[in-house]
Steps between C-alpha positions, in 0.01 A plus 500: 500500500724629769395732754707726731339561808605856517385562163160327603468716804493831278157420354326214786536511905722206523569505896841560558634165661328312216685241320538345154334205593173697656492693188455175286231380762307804428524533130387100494181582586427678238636215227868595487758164569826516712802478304814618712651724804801742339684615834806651472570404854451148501832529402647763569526622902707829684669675604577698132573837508593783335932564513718744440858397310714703671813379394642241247813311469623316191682181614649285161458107617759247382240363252498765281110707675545832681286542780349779732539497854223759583415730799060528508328711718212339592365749770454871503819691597478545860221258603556166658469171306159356658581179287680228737649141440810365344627679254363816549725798582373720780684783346230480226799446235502134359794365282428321183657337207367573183574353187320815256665765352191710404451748828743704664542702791227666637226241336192466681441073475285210625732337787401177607610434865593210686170304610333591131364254265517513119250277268622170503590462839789713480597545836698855576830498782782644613781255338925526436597564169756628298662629831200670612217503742196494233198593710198505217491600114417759313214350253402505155165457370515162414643386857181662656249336243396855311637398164742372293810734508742358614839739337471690819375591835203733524628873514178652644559832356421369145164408603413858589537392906680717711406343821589554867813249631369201677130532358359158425566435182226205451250757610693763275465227186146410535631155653263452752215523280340176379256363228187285419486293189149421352447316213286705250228305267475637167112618516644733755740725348475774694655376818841491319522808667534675871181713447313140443594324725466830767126482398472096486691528898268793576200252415602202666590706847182772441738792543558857330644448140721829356534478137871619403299557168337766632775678676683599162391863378445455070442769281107461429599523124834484306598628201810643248693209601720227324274395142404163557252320286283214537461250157376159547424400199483110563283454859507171627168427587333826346681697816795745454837422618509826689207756634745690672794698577627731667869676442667737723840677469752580774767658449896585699454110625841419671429092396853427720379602803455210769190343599419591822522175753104533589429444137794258453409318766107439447589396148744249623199312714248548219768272290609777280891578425574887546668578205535890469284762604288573186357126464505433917196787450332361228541173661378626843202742329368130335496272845339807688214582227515181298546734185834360319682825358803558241766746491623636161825719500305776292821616357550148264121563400446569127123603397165414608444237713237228320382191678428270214510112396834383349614482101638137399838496540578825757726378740589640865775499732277506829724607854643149560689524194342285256419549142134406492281422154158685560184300420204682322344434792681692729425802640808785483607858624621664237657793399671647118775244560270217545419248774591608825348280734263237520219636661432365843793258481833616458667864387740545239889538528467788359371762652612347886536764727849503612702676794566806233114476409418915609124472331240239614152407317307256715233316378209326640244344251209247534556211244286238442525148696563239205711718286753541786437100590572428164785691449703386827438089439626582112824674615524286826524820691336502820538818679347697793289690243379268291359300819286825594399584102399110439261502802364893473623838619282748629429727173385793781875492668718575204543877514552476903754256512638735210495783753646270747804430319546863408468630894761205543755670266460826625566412809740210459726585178424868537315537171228748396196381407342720154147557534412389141422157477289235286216296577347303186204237496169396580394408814296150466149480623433382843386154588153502671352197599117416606529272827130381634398545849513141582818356281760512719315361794394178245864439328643482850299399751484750725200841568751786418308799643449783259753668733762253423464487138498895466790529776724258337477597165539890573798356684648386198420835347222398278212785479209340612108631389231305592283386249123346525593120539839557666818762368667636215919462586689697299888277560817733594705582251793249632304248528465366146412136609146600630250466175232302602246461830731136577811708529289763716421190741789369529680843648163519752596132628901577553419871635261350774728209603495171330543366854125628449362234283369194693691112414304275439526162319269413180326176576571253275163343331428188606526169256791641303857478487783436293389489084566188363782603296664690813452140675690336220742785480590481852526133528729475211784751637465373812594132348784651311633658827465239663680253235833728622459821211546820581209777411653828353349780308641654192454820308198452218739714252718350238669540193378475130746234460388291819134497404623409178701176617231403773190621381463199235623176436629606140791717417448792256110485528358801548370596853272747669612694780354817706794757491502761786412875442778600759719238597724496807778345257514543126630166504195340696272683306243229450239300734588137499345257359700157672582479860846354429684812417493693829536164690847472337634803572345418843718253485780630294505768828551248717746293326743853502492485876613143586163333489527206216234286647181599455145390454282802391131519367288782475120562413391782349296627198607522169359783266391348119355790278203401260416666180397833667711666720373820665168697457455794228391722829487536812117545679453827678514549871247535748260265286403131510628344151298302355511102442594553081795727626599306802526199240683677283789570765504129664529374104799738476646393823777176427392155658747430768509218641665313822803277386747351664880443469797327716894521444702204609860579504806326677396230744242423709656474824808622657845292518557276825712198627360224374256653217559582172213760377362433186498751216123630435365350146253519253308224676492753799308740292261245368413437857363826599303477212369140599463679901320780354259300315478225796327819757283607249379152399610525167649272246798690303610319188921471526603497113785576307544909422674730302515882603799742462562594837573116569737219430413370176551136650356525809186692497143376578179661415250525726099390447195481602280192383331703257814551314530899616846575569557663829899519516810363467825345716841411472833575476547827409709606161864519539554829304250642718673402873808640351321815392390534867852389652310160633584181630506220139171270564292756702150402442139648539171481467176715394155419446163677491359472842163651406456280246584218762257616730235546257572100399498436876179338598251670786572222785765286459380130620745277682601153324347182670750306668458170488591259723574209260882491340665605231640317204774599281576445171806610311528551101738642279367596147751535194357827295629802286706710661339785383213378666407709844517290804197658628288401210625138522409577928162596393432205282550246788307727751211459247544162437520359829159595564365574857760238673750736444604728835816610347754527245855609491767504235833398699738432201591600154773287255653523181804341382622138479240233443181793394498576128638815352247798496326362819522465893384285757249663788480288810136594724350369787153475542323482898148249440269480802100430509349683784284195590708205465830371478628445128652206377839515272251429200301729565810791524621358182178522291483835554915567470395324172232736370696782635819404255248440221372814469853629487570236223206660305602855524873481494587175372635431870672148516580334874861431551 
């Protein structure tokens, strides 16, 4: 929300010097953030003044453009120019060239003179051109940052300005008037608006607050006016689209008449184009009373007004000039043609007021928050209105800001306002709220006095009674947010200065810590980024068709996945249930900007729904449920668990003299596995895998000793890297970290090293091919018995000299006794009984 300072200092004592910036310091302290300074004259600096052509010659140039060589007045007529430095006439008459053919003789224009700035560093002085002596220009309203026109120079005349010559015209324009931006938080609707924020900057400073609300003189009652009917027959939520609205006619509007500069100008540093001078009112009626209005050219009006839900299949063609297909959710204006509006969003083309518009109905209705939410996100059309309707409009403001707009066009357009008028709809029950003596003082911290409480809350204009264990509040009528005694607390604490509470730090209890799964969690990213991967964080939503292809190892089984209510993306509409498709278009990303070297992993939790999704209900508030119910939600609640995932693409270091960098591999992948379960102190099983998403080759599945399959690596599928536009032979990695930690045993006890040393022993056993290395690995661990310190499969053959249908797999195995030296018989025996038990299970023969 932008505020104008001159706007502000209507309806709050803003001292006069005051600043942008020591607006924002004040409003902070009542909750509101700093967003931006908007001053015109940070880029923009004098001297501008008002001219006077007072005569123009045409002069055709040899490349086809006639120009003006113009005489402007730039003083009064008999004063002296007070103006001095070079460029500037004394004689108070400045020659310019001017390029516009829109003004004539006579014209009263914006002259910048030499010494001026423009936006953009556009530096103003007396130069040669075109044979002439050009001392300044005659601006348009682009040049001086006011808008976008740029056809012509600004004719002040057509503005409604007749000012004197030489007045400042930056002054004259509003220009040296500047604005505060605060960001707004959606529980707090009513500052979208100079009357709330005048009240929040009245609170914060402790000064006078005038309510421009109550400066506008209503009719106590209106009647005979336009027919307009309310007929909601499809509430959302049980509550009616609209509860109110109010219609008044004024008629002999002149809709071409200029917007006055004052107007023109305040909407400019609130962010809002003018545009003409019916919907510059509207516009400026909305950020002064926060009540968003709409103007109907009466005349194109056919019937009774009805606000009602849409038909299937009615269609609108809304003021941007798009056909739109209604939803039977929406909420329309209608009339006897049909839709004219969707209420709270957008009007319809048809009845737009227009500069030959002679017959005005403005509106100003209360609509209900998640109809007019629902409606905007549907047709994608955020507007100033729909940001006030979504997060609550006063219902108690509609009929002034009505009578607003009407005084407006009287006095503006020159219209006449009728004294009939229409004001339908309920008025919805007040909010009061019980809040106990002692509350506040216990949620925050701090002994409010009774004063306090009452003082801030009256303040806010809540009516306060006191009741026998503290006081009944009854919540303003613009303040929708404030329901229950939390919300109550919350505006005593920022009204008395959260520089108020006391800081103090909890003390942590003593003999705790980190969990033992955060330990575990913690020490295995920190071993990944430390192994030269890069941590990155990717969105949890994906595709159908990526939890399809990731989600399980088979393709066309069926999965489960939790689809999204309201998704940011129809096409990531799901929660995922693998790691591996954000990380690639992580990487994907990256790979589109130059980067084709990467090493990415990311941890994060995966969401697997069960049987039951959901709960049939939802438990009341301002109860305790029970345990039965509370089970019943966690058992509808999907398991998610932590996994983990890497992408490998390109190489793993960069090019230099003298090195060659070696292309990343499946191997690579099958050693972050092999890290991961080295920190945790768990043994992964390494065996050959099959799962869509991967190479059919060159995939491994990943296991636990109790068989439980925790993930998968390899190469990943060539159809898929092309899918994705990625480097051939990318590989990856995911597993189940939960279920690693889980495995992972409470202490993890360092190996004895002995002092004695090692004997080696190669074999090679001749066995099926089909056979998995790993299994043949597992036999001679188990065989070798407890001389064994290691194992390692270092080569794998088929072809000439091993019979067809088999291959040849070459191991070394590490023997040391931890209280002797062995002997070379002694590393043989058990070599011996290690290939033996391989014989046994796989038929294993030594080459």
């Amino acid at each position: 929300m932008r505020i104008p300072l001159s706007w502000l200092r209507e309806f709050a004592q803003v001292p006069a010097g005051a600043t942008a910036e020591d607006v924002m310091a004040e409003l902070v302290k009542v909750g509101f953030e700093e967003e931006a300074v908007h001053r015109p004259t940070d880029g923009l600096q004098g001297p501008i003044v008002v001219g006077q052509v007072l005569s123009i010659v045409k002069e055709p140039q040899t490349n086809g453009k006639t120009l003006n060589w113009c005489q402007v007045r730039v003083v009064p007529e008999g004063q002296e120019q007070g103006l001095t430095g070079e460029g500037i006439d004394p004689s108070g008459v400045q020659g310019i060239i001017c390029g516009a053919h829109n003004f004539v003789e006579g014209d009263k224009v914006v002259v910048t003179l030499p010494g001026a700035v423009l936006p953009g560093d556009f530096r103003i002085s007396a130069r040669k051109t075109y044979g002439h002596l050009s001392a300044g220009m005659i601006a348009s309203v682009r040049e001086l940052g006011i808008g976008e026109d740029h056809d012509g120079i600004l004719v002040l005349s057509r503005i409604g300005l007749d000012p004197e010559i030489g007045t400042d015209a930056m002054e004259l324009l509003g220009l040296y008037d500047q604005a505060a931006e605060i960001n707004v938080t959606p529980d707090r609707g009513y500052a979208f608006s100079i009357r709330g924020v005048a009240r929040e900057y009245a609170h914060a400073t402790g000064t006078s607050f005038t309510d421009p609300a109550g400066t506008v003189q209503a009719p106590e009652a209106l009647t005979g006016g336009y027919s307009v009917k309310l007929n909601d027959d499809a509430p959302v939520y049980g509550k009616p689209g609209c509860d109110r609205c109010v219609a008044r006619t004024v008629h002999g509007v002149d809709a071409a008449r200029p917007t006055p500069p004052w107007m023109s100008s305040r909407l400019r540093l609130a962010g809002i184009r003018s545009i003409s001078l019916p919907v510059d009112i509207s516009n400026y009626v909305m950020l002064e009373l926060g009540q968003p209005l709409h103007f109907y050219d009466q005349d194109k009006l056919s019937g009774e007004i009805v606000v009602r839900r849409a038909v299937a299949g009615e269609k609108l063609r809304t003021l941007d000039g798009k056909e739109r297909a209604l939803d039977a959710e929406d909420l329309l204006i209608t009339d006897g043609s049909g839709p004219i509006g969707i209420a709270g969003v957008m009007g319809g083309a048809s009845t737009e007021v227009s500069d030959e518009t002679s017959t005005i109905l403005v509106e100003a209705a209360h609509f209900e928050e998640v109809s007019i939410a629902r409606s905007r996100r549907r047709h994608k059309l955020p507007s100033e209105a729909s940001k006030r309707f979504e997060r609550g409009v006063d219902w108690h403001v509609a009929h002034l800001a009505a009578q607003r707009a009407v005084d407006l066009l009287v006095e503006l357009a020159g219209g006449t306002a009728a004294a009939e008028g229409t004001d339908v709809g309920t008025a919805p029950d007040a909010v009061t709220v019980q809040l106990p003596a002692g509350f506040a003082s216990e949620r925050i911290g701090i002994d409010f006095s009774a004063e306090q409480i009452v003082t801030s809350l009256e303040d806010l204009g809540a009516v306060v009674v006191e009741a026998a264990d503290g006081w009944s509040v009854t919540a303003p009528s613009w303040r929708n947010d404030l329901e229950t005694k939390e919300d109550l607390t919350e505006e005593i604490a920022r009204l008395v200065g959260y520089d108020k509470i006391p800081a103090s730090l909890p003390v942590a209890p003593p003999g705790r810590g980190l969990t033992r799964v955060q330990q575990q969690r913690r020490r295995l990213l920190q071993a990944l980024a430390a192994s030269g991967l890069t941590e990155v964080l990717s969105y949890p939503f994906v595709s159908k068709a990526a939890n399809d292809t990731f989600g399980g190892p088979a393709e066309g089984a069926a999965r489960k996945a939790l689809k999204l209510a309201n998704p940011i993306s129809e096409e990531q509409g799901y929660l995922r249930t693998s790691i591996l498709p954000g990380l690639i278009e992580v990487a994907k990303r990256n790979h589109s900007r130059g980067f084709r070297d990467l090493a990415l992993f990311e941890a994060g939790l995966v969401f697997l729904p069960g049987d039951t999704l959901g709960s049939a209900s939802i438990p009341p508030l301002g109860a305790k449920p029970g345990e039965e119910v509370l089970d019943a939600l966690y058992d509808g609640v999907p398991e998610q668990p932590l996994f983990l995932a890497a992408v490998l693409t390109g190489h793993d270091s960069p090019a230099a003299p003298g090195h060659a960098p070696r292309a990343w591999d499946w191997a690579d992948a099958l050693d972050i596995a092999r890290l991961a379960g080295e920190v945790l102190g768990v043994d992964i099983v390494i065996g050959q895998g099959q799962h869509q998403a991967f190479h059919p080759g060159r995939a491994a599945q990943l296991s636990l000793r109790t068989g439980e399959i925790v993930g998968y690596a390899g190469e990943l599928h060539p159809k898929l890297l092309a899918a994705h536009d990625m480097p051939a032979r990318s590989v990856a990695v995911e597993f189940n970290a939960d279920a690693l930690f889980e495995a992972a045993a409470d202490v993890i006890v360092a190996r004895h090293i002995s002092t004695y040393p090692v004997a080696t022993q190669d074999v090679a056993l001749v066995v099926p091919r089909e056979i998995p290395a790993e299994e043949v690995l597992a036999a001679l661990r188990e065989g070798a018995g407890e001389l064994l310190e290691d194992v390692a499969l270092f080569d794998v053959y088929a072809g000439k000299g091993i019979e067809e249908g088999k291959k040849s797999l070459a191991f070394s195995l590490r023997f040391r006794a931890g209280d002797r030296t062995l002997t070379a018989d002694e590393a043989s025996a058990a070599r011996e009984s290690a290939v033996a038990v391989a014989h046994e299970r796989f038929g294993a023969v030594q080459r």
